[in-house]
N, C-alpha and C positions, 0 to 999 in steps of 0.2 A: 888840501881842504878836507874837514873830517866831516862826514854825511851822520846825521842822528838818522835811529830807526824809525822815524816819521818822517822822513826824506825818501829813506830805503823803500819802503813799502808804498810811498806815493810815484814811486819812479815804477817798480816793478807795477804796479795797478795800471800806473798809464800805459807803460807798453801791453797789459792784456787789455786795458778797455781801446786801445785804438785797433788792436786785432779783432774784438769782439763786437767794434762798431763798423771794421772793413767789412767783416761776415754778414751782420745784421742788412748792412746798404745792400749789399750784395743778393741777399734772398728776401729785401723789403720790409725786415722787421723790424719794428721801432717801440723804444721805451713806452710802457704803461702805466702812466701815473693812476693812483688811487685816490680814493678817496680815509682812507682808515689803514694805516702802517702796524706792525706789532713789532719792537725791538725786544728782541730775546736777551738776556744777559746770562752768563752760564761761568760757572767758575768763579775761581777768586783772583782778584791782584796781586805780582808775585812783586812786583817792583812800583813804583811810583810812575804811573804812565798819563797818558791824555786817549779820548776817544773823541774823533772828527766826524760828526756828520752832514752833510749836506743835503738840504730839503730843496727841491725844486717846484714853483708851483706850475700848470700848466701855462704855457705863452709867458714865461718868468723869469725873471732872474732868481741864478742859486741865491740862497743863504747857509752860511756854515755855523757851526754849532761846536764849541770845543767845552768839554767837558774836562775837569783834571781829577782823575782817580787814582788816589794815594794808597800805598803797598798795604796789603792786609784787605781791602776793599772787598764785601763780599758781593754777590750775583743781584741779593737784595737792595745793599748799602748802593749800589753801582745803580740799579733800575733807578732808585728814588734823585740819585745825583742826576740821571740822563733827565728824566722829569721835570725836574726841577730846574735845572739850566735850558731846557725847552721852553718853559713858560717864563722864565727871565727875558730869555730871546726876542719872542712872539706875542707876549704878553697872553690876556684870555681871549679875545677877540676873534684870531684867526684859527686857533686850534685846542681842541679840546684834549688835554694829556693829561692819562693816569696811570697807575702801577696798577697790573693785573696776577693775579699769582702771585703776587709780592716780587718777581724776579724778571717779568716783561714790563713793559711801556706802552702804553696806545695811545695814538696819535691819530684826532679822527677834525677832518675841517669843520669848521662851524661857517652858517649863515651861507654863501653866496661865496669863498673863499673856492678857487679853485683846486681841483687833481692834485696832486705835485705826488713828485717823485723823491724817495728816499735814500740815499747812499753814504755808508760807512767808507771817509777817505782813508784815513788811518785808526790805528787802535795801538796802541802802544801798552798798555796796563797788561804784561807778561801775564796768563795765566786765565786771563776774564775773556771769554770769546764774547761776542757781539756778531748777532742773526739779527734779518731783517726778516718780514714775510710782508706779503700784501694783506688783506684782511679782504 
Protein backbone atom coordinates (compact mmCIF):
# COMPACT_ATOMS: atom_id res chain seq x y z
CA UNK A 1 0.00 0.00 0.00
CA UNK A 2 1.77 3.42 -0.98
CA UNK A 3 0.85 6.27 1.93
CA UNK A 4 0.85 9.97 0.15
CA UNK A 5 2.45 12.69 2.05
CA UNK A 6 -0.91 13.67 3.59
CA UNK A 7 -1.28 10.28 5.20
CA UNK A 8 2.51 10.65 6.39
CA UNK A 9 2.32 13.67 8.21
CA UNK A 10 -1.36 13.06 9.55
CA UNK A 11 0.09 9.63 11.11
CA UNK A 12 3.25 11.33 12.55
CA UNK A 13 0.93 14.42 13.95
CA UNK A 14 -1.30 11.92 15.56
CA UNK A 15 1.19 10.06 17.34
CA UNK A 16 2.74 13.63 18.67
CA UNK A 17 -0.78 15.00 19.34
CA UNK A 18 -1.86 11.80 21.38
CA UNK A 19 1.63 12.35 23.39
CA UNK A 20 0.89 15.88 23.74
CA UNK A 21 -2.63 15.17 24.88
CA UNK A 22 -1.27 12.22 27.40
CA UNK A 23 0.92 15.27 28.79
CA UNK A 24 -1.71 17.85 28.83
CA UNK A 25 -4.44 15.09 30.95
CA UNK A 26 -1.69 14.48 32.93
CA UNK A 27 -0.72 18.18 34.28
CA UNK A 28 -4.56 19.37 33.58
CA UNK A 29 -4.09 21.35 30.59
CA UNK A 30 -6.70 21.83 27.95
CA UNK A 31 -7.03 23.36 24.43
CA UNK A 32 -7.92 27.23 24.34
CA UNK A 33 -10.28 28.05 21.91
CA UNK A 34 -10.31 31.75 20.74
CA UNK A 35 -12.06 33.88 19.66
CA UNK A 36 -9.94 35.64 16.48
CA UNK A 37 -7.09 32.98 14.72
CA UNK A 38 -4.27 34.61 12.33
CA UNK A 39 -3.06 32.04 9.65
CA UNK A 40 0.47 33.04 8.61
CA UNK A 41 1.39 31.97 5.11
CA UNK A 42 5.26 32.20 4.54
CA UNK A 43 6.90 30.96 1.40
CA UNK A 44 6.01 29.67 -1.86
CA UNK A 45 4.59 26.30 -3.37
CA UNK A 46 7.34 24.17 -4.57
CA UNK A 47 4.95 21.41 -6.01
CA UNK A 48 1.22 21.19 -6.31
CA UNK A 49 -0.01 20.38 -2.67
CA UNK A 50 -3.36 20.79 -0.37
CA UNK A 51 -3.54 22.59 2.94
CA UNK A 52 -6.10 20.89 5.77
CA UNK A 53 -7.46 22.87 8.37
CA UNK A 54 -9.65 22.17 11.05
CA UNK A 55 -11.89 24.70 12.87
CA UNK A 56 -13.37 23.46 16.03
CA UNK A 57 -16.07 25.57 17.64
CA UNK A 58 -16.37 25.44 21.54
CA UNK A 59 -18.96 22.34 22.67
CA UNK A 60 -18.61 21.39 18.56
CA UNK A 61 -17.99 19.44 16.08
CA UNK A 62 -14.82 19.78 13.96
CA UNK A 63 -15.04 21.11 10.53
CA UNK A 64 -12.26 20.62 8.00
CA UNK A 65 -11.33 22.83 5.37
CA UNK A 66 -9.07 21.67 2.41
CA UNK A 67 -7.65 24.13 0.29
CA UNK A 68 -5.58 22.96 -3.08
CA UNK A 69 -2.56 25.19 -3.71
CA UNK A 70 -0.96 24.74 -7.00
CA UNK A 71 3.08 24.83 -7.64
CA UNK A 72 4.41 28.29 -8.02
CA UNK A 73 1.58 29.58 -5.36
CA UNK A 74 3.01 32.47 -3.62
CA UNK A 75 2.63 33.42 0.57
CA UNK A 76 0.09 36.07 -0.93
CA UNK A 77 -1.78 33.95 -3.77
CA UNK A 78 -2.00 31.12 -0.85
CA UNK A 79 -3.47 33.65 2.13
CA UNK A 80 -6.28 34.76 -0.49
CA UNK A 81 -7.02 30.98 -1.64
CA UNK A 82 -7.13 29.94 2.50
CA UNK A 83 -9.74 33.10 2.58
CA UNK A 84 -11.51 32.23 0.24
CA UNK A 85 -12.10 28.54 0.70
CA UNK A 86 -13.00 29.68 4.39
CA UNK A 87 -15.86 31.72 3.37
CA UNK A 88 -17.00 29.15 0.70
CA UNK A 89 -16.99 26.69 3.88
CA UNK A 90 -18.74 28.92 6.41
CA UNK A 91 -20.43 31.19 4.47
CA UNK A 92 -20.55 35.17 6.24
CA UNK A 93 -22.51 34.50 8.95
CA UNK A 94 -20.36 32.63 11.40
CA UNK A 95 -16.84 34.08 10.63
CA UNK A 96 -15.63 37.07 9.76
CA UNK A 97 -12.23 36.22 7.17
CA UNK A 98 -9.76 38.56 5.56
CA UNK A 99 -6.16 38.98 4.24
CA UNK A 100 -4.13 41.02 6.52
CA UNK A 101 -0.50 41.99 5.33
CA UNK A 102 -1.47 40.47 2.20
CA UNK A 103 0.21 37.08 3.31
CA UNK A 104 -1.96 36.25 6.79
CA UNK A 105 -5.72 35.36 7.11
CA UNK A 106 -7.87 36.37 10.14
CA UNK A 107 -10.44 34.70 11.22
CA UNK A 108 -12.59 36.45 13.86
CA UNK A 109 -16.36 34.76 15.02
CA UNK A 110 -19.29 36.93 14.28
CA UNK A 111 -22.70 37.41 16.49
CA UNK A 112 -23.08 34.70 19.11
CA UNK A 113 -20.80 32.02 17.10
CA UNK A 114 -18.66 30.29 19.61
CA UNK A 115 -14.54 29.91 20.65
CA UNK A 116 -13.27 27.27 18.30
CA UNK A 117 -10.14 26.07 18.00
CA UNK A 118 -7.85 26.11 15.06
CA UNK A 119 -5.51 23.18 13.61
CA UNK A 120 -3.33 22.73 10.41
CA UNK A 121 -3.95 18.62 9.66
CA UNK A 122 -1.81 18.60 6.82
CA UNK A 123 0.03 21.00 4.53
CA UNK A 124 1.32 19.31 1.53
CA UNK A 125 2.31 22.67 -0.89
CA UNK A 126 6.32 21.78 -0.44
CA UNK A 127 7.90 25.02 0.24
CA UNK A 128 4.57 27.27 1.69
CA UNK A 129 4.78 26.96 5.63
CA UNK A 130 1.49 27.62 7.46
CA UNK A 131 1.60 29.32 11.27
CA UNK A 132 -1.26 29.52 13.31
CA UNK A 133 -1.29 32.11 16.26
CA UNK A 134 -4.25 33.00 18.70
CA UNK A 135 -5.01 36.74 18.22
Amino acid sequence: MKINACTRQIIAKSISAAVVLLLAVSFGVTAKPSNKWRIEMDGRARVDGEIELSFTPNGGSATNVVIAVPKGTSENAAARLVRDRIKETFGRDIYHVETDDGEDVLVKIRGRTPHFDLVVICSTAEGLHVGLHRE
